[in-house]
C-alpha positions as CSV (number, residue, x, y, z in Angstrom):
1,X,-37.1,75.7,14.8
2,X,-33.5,76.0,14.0
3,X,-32.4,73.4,11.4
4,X,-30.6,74.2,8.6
5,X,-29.2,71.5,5.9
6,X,-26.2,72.9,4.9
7,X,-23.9,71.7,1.4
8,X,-21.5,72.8,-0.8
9,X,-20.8,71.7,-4.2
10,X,-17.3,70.8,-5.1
11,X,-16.2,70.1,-8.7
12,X,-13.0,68.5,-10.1
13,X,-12.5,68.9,-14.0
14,X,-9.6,66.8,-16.0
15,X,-9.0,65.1,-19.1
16,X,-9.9,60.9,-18.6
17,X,-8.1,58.6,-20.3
18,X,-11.3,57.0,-19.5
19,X,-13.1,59.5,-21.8
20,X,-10.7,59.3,-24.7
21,X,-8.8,62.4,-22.7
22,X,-11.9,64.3,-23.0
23,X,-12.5,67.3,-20.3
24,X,-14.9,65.9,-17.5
25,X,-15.9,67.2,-14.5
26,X,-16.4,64.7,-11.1
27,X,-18.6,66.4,-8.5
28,X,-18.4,66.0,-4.8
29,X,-20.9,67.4,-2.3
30,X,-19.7,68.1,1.3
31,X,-22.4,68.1,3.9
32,X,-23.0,69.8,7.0
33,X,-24.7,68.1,9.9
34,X,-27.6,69.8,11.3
35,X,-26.7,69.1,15.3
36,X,-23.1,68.5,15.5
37,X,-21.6,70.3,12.6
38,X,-19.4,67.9,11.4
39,X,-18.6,67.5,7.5
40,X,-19.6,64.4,5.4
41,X,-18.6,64.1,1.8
42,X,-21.1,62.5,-0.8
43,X,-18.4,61.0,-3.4
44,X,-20.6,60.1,-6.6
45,X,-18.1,56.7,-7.5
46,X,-17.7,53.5,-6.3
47,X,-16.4,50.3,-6.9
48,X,-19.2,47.7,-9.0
49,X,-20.7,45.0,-6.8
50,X,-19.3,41.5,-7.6
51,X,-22.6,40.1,-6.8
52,X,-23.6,37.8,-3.5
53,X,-20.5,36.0,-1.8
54,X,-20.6,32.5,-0.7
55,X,-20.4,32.4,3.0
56,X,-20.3,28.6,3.5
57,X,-16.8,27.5,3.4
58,X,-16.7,30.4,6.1
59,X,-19.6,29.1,8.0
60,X,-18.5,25.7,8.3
61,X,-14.4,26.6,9.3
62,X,-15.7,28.6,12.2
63,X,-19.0,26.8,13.5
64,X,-19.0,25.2,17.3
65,X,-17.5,28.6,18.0
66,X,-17.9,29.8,21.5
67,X,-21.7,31.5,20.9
68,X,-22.9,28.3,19.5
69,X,-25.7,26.2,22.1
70,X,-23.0,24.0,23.0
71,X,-20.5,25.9,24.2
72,X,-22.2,29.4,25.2
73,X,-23.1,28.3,28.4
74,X,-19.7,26.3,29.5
75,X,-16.8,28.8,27.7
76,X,-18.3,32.6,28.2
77,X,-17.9,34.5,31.4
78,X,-20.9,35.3,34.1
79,X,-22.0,38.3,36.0
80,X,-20.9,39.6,39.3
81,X,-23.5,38.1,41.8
82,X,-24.4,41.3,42.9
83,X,-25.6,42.2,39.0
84,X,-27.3,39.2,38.5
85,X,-27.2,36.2,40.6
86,X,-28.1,33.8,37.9
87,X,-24.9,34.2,36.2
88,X,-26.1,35.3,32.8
89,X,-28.9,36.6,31.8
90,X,-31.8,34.5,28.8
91,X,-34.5,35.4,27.1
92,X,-35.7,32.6,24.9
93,X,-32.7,31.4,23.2
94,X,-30.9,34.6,23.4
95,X,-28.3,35.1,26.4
96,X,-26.6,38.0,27.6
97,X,-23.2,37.5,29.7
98,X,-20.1,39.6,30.0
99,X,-17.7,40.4,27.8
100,X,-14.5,38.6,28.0
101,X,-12.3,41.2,26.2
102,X,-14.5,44.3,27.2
103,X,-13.9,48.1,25.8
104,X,-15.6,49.7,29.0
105,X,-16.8,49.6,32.3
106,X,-19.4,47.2,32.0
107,X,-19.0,45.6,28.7
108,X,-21.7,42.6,27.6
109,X,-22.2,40.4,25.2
110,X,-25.8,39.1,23.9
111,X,-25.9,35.9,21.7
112,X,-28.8,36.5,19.5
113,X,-29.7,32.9,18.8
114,X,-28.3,29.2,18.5
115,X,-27.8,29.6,14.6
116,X,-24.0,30.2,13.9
117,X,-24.9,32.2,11.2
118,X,-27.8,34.3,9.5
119,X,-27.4,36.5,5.9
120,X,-29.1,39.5,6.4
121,X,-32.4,38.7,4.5
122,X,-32.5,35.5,7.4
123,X,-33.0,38.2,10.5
124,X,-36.2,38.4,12.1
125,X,-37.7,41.3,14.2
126,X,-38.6,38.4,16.7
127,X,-34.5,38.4,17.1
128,X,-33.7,41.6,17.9
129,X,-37.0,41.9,20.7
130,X,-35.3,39.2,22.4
131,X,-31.9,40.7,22.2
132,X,-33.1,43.9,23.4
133,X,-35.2,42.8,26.1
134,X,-31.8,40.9,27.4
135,X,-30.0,44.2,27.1
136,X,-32.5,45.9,28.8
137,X,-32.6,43.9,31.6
138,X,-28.8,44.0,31.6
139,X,-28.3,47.4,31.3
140,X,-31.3,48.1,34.5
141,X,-29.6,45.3,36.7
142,X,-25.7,47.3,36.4
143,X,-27.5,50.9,37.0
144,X,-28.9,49.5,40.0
145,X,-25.6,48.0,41.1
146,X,-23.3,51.1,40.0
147,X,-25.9,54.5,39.1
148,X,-23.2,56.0,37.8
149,X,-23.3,54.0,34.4
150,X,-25.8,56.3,32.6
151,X,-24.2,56.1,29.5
152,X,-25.0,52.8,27.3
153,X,-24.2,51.6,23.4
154,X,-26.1,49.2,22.1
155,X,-24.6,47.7,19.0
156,X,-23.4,45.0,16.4
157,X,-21.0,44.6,14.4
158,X,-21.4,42.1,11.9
159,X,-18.7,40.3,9.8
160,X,-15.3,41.1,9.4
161,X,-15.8,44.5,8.0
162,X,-17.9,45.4,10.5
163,X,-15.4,44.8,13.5
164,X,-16.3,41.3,14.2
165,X,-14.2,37.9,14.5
166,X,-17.2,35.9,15.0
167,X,-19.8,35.2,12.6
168,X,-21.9,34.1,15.3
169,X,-24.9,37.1,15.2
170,X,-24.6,38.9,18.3
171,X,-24.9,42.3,20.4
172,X,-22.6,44.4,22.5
173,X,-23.5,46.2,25.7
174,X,-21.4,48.8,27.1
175,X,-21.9,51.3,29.6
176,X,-19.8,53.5,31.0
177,X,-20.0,56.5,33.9
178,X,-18.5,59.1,30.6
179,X,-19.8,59.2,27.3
180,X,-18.3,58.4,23.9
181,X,-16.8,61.4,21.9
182,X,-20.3,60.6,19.7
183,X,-22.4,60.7,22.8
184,X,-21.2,63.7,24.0
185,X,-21.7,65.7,20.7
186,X,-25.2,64.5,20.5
187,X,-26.0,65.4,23.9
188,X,-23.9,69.1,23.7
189,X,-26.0,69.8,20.5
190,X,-29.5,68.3,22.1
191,X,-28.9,70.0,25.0
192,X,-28.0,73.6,23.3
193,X,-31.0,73.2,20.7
194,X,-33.1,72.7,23.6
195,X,-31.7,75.9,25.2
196,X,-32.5,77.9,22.2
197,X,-35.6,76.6,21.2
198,X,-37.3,75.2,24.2
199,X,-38.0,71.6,21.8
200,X,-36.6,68.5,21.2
201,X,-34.0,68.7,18.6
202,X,-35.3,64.8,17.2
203,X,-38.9,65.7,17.0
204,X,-38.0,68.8,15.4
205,X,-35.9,66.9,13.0
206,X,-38.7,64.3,12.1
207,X,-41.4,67.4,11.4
208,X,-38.7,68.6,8.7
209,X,-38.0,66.0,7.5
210,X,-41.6,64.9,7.1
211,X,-41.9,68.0,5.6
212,X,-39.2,67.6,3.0
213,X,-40.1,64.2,2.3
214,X,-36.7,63.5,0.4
215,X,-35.5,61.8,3.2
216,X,-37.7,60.5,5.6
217,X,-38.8,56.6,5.2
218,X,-42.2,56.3,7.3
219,X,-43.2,55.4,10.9
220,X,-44.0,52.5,13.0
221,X,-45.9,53.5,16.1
222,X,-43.4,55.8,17.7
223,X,-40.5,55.0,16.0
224,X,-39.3,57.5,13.1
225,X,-37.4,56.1,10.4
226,X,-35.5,58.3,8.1
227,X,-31.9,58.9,5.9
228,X,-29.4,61.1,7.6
229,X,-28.7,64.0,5.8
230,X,-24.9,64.3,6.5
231,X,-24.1,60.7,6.8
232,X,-21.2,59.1,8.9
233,X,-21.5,56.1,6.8
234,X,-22.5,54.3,3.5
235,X,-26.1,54.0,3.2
236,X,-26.8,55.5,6.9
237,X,-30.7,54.7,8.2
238,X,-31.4,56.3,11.3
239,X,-34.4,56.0,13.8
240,X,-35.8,58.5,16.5
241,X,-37.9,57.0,19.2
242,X,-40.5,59.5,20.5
243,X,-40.9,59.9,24.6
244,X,-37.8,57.6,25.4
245,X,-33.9,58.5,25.8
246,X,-33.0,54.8,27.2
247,X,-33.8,51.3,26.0
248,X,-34.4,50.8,29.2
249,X,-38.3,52.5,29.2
250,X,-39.2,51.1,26.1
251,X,-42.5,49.0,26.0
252,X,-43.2,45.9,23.9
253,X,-44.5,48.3,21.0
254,X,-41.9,50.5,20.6
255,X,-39.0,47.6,20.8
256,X,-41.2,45.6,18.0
257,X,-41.2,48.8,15.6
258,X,-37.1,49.2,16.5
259,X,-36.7,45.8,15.4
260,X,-39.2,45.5,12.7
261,X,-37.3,48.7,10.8
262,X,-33.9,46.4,11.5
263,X,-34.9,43.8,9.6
264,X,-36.3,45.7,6.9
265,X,-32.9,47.9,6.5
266,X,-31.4,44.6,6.6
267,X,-33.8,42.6,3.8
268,X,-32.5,46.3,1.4
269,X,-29.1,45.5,2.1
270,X,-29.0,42.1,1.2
271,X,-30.9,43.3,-2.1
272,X,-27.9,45.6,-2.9
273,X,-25.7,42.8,-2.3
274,X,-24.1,44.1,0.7
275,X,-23.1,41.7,3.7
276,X,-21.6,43.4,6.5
277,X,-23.3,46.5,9.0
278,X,-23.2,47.6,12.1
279,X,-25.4,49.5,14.5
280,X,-25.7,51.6,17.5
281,X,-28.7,52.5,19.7
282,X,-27.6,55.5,22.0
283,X,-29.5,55.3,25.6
284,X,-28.7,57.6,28.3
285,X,-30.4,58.1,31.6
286,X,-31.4,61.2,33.0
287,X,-31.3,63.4,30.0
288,X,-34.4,65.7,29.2
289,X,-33.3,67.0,26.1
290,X,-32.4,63.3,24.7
291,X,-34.4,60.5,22.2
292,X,-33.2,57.1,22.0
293,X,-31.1,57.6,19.0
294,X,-30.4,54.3,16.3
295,X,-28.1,54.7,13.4
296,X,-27.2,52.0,11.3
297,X,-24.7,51.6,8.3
298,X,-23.6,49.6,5.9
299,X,-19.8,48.7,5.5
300,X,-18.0,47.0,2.7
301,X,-18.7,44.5,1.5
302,X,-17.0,40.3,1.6
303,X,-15.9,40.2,-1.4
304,X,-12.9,39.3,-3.7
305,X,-10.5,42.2,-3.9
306,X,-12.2,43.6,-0.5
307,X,-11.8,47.5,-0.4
308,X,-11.5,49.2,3.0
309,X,-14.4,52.0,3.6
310,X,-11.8,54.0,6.1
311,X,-9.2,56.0,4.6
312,X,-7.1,58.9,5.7
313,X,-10.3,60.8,5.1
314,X,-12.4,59.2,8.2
315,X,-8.9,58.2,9.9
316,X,-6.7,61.1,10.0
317,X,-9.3,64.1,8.8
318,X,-12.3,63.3,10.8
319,X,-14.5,63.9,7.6
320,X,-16.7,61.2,6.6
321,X,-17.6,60.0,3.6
322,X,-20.1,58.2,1.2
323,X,-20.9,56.5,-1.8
324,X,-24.6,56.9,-1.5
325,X,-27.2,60.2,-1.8
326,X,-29.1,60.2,0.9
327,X,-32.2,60.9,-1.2
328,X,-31.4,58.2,-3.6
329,X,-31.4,55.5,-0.5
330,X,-34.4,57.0,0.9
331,X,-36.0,56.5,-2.3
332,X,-35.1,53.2,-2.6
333,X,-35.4,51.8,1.3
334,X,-39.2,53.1,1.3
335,X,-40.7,49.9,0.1
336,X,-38.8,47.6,2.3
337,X,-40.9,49.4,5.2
338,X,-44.2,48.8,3.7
């Protein structure tokens, strides 16, 4: 097994006004990701919470938006015929359709329920099986119209911060015949692990982790939950799904633990006052060396006197950073998943 979890201590000392102009010294940690290399910085300040916001003046401006039960069926596009002949594509009350404005080659949208909006402590793992099992369906109906789209992101974005002009909760489904710059570092650095070591680099992963225990939050069926080491975002859960590379082969089991480990990140969130997230479940086709992939972070917060969390740093030096040890959400998240 070839892991290694590499960091560097970085210190900056100064006289504060803060301190009376006393000498202190600020550390930052930089962290090296285990697969792809890349650099995240653990910064140890941040901005104090203001507390929960008020969403409704919000919630009522923008309800009988285009996702709500009225209008999602009269004022959202519908499939080719030869993807699905029905138009769009329900389960229960959540319906999948394509995306008017899309970012890829087959772009989607899932609308995860009639409610225009839902605080994160108000999700339900009964939500997200729905939404998955619509994106599953969506995502086997367009690889059986165009193979060549082997490359799939499922993800929300929730809230302004998150990348989202509608409060209305919903998924995006995009698949492409290339992968994402993301995509393709995860499969490069599978794919070489596996070359080296003749293992999977996610199982291996989980077994250290396990073994560390610092970071690693606990299991549901075959879904692994655990804290990234070298985050690419504040408060970064991740999840590993054994025997499976596409959301496409999961069974009912393994979709219930993916969404029951949602909603629990989600009900820690909302307990640390944050409002906005987004996810993304990597599912690829045809790719030994691959586990369905989820990572999930928080983003700033809604709140007076709103503080971006992208600065020159993520922007313009690729270097990601964070407010939040690892270890210290790890120990924290753990009862959430009890």
């Amino acid at each position: 097994m070839e892991i290694k979890f590499e960091r560097y201590h970085l210190q900056s000392d100064f006289h504060s006004p803060l301190k009376g102009f006393e000498s202190v010294s600020v550390p930052t940690e930089v962290r090296i990701d285990p697969l792809t290399k890349r650099r995240s910085r653990i910064i140890t300040w941040s901005l104090p919470s203001k507390g929960k916001f008020d969403f409704s003046k919000m919630v009522e401006e923008s309800r009988g938006c285009i996702f709500c039960p009225e209008n999602v069926l009269l004022k959202t596009p519908t499939f080719l015929k030869e993807i699905a002949p029905e138009g769009r594509i329900s389960i229960g009350k959540s319906v999948g359709f394509p995306n008017l404005f899309p970012a890829g080659t087959y772009g989607s949208v899932i609308v995860l329920g009639e409610e225009h909006f839902l605080n994160l402590h108000e999700f339900t793992p009964e939500i997200y099986v729905r939404g998955f099992s619509v994106a599953s369906q969506i995502i086997q109906k367009t690889m059986s119209y165009d193979p060549n789209a082997r490359f799939w992101q499922i993800s929300q974005n929730f809230l302004l911060p998150g990348g989202s002009s509608i409060l209305h909760p919903h998924l995006q489904v995009i698949g492409d015949p290339i992968p994402t710059n993301e995509m393709e570092w995860l499969l490069n650095g599978c794919s070489s692990y596996y070359e080296r070591n003749k293992s999977l680099y996610w199982s291996d992963l989980v077994h250290a982790e396990k073994e560390i225990g610092e970071r690693y939050i606990a299991t549901f069926g075959k879904v692994h939950w655990f804290v990234s080491f070298a985050p690419i975002g504040a408060t970064e859960i991740c999840a590993v799904v054994e025997d499976h590379a596409s959301l496409t082969t999961l069974g009912q089991e393994e979709t219930s633990s993916l969404a029951k480990g949602i909603v629990s990140t989600l009900k820690y969130y909302y307990d640390q006052n944050l409002n906005s997230f987004n996810f993304a479940i990597y599912s690829f086709s045809g790719e030994a060396s691959h586990q369905l992939l989820l990572r999930m972070i928080s983003r700033t917060p809604i709140q007076p006197y709103y503080l971006n969390d992208w600065t020159s740093f993520e922007a313009l030096q690729s270097e990601l950073t964070s407010n939040f040890y690892p270890e210290v959400v790890c120990r924290e998240i753990r009862p959430y998943f009890s």
